[in-house]
C-alpha positions in Angstrom: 0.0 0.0 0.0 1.4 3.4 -0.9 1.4 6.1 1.9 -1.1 8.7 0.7 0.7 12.3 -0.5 -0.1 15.5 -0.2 0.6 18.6 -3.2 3.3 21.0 -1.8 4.0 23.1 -5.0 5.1 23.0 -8.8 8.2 22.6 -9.2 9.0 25.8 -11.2 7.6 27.9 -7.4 11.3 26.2 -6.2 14.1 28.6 -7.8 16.7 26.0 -9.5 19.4 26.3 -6.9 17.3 27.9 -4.2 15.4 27.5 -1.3 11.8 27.7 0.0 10.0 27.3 3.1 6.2 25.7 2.3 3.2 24.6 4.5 3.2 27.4 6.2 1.7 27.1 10.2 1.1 30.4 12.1 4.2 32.3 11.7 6.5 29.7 10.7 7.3 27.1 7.3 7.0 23.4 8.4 9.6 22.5 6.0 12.7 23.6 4.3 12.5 22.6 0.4 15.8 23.2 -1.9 15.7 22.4 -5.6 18.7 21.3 -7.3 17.7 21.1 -11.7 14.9 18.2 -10.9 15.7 16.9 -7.7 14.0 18.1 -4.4 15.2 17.9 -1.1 13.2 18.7 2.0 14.0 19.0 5.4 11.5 20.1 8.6 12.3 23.5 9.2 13.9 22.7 12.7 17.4 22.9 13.7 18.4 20.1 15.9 20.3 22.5 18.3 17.0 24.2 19.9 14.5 22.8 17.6 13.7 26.3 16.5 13.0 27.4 12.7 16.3 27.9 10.6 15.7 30.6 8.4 16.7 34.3 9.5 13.8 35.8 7.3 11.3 34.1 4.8 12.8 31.8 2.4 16.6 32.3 3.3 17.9 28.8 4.4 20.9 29.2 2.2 24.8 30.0 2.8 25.9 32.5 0.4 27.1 30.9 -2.3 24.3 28.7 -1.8 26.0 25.1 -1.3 24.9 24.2 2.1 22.0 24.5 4.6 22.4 27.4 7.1 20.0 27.7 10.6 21.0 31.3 11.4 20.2 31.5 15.0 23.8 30.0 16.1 25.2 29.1 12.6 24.8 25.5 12.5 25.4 24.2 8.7 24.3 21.3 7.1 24.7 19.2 4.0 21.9 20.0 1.3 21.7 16.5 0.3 22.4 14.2 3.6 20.8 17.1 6.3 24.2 16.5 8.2 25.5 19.1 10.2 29.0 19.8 9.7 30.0 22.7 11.6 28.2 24.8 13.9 26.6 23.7 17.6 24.9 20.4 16.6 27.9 19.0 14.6 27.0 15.2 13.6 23.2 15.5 13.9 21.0 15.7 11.5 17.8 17.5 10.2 14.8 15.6 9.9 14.2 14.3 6.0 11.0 14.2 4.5 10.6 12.3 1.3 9.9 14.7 -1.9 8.2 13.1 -5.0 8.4 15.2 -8.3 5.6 14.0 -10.7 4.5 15.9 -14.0 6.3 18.8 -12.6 4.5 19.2 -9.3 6.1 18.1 -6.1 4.3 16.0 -3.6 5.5 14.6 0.2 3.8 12.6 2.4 0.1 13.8 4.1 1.8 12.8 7.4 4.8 14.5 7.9 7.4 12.6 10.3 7.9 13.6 13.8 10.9 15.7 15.3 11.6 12.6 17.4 11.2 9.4 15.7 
């Protein structure tokens, strides 16, 4: 049985080599969503240092050359691909993955999103 998905965006709403937060709830994105040509990567939008949202203002999750994963409270970086932190407070932890689908264009993840602390 397949677990049932929910629509997050088109594709094209992700800028190729950018960053977006999406499902917005209250004041903050529930996840972090980089595009990289066709792949999609997205990560909850919650630093494992002080489980706290990463970005600094709307949309800005990247470093400046845009390469790696940033949570701007205390500088904690991570790994676009992996979600490993690799310098920064939380060094060897990891952000929580969701699994992105990209179908006809339009980019899907599951209707249950995983827990902080599975």
């Amino acid at each position: 049985m397949t677990e049932p998905l929910q629509h997050l965006c088109a594709l094209t709403d992700i800028p190729d080599g950018g960053a977006r937060g999406l499902l917005r709830r209250g004041l903050d994105d529930q996840l972090c969503v980089v595009r990289q040509g066709d792949e999609v990567f997205a990560w909850l939008n919650d630093c494992p240092h002080e489980h706290r949202p990463m970005e600094y203002r709307q949309d800005q999750f990247l470093s400046g050359d845009g390469s790696h994963l940033v949570c701007y409270a205390h500088s904690a970086h991570f790994d676009i691909r992996s979600g490993l932190c690799f310098a920064g407070p939380c060094t060897g932890q990891h952000l929580v993955k969701v699994p992105a689908t990209v179908r006809d264009g339009q980019v899907f993840v599951p209707a249950e999103l995983p827990s902080l602390f599975d």
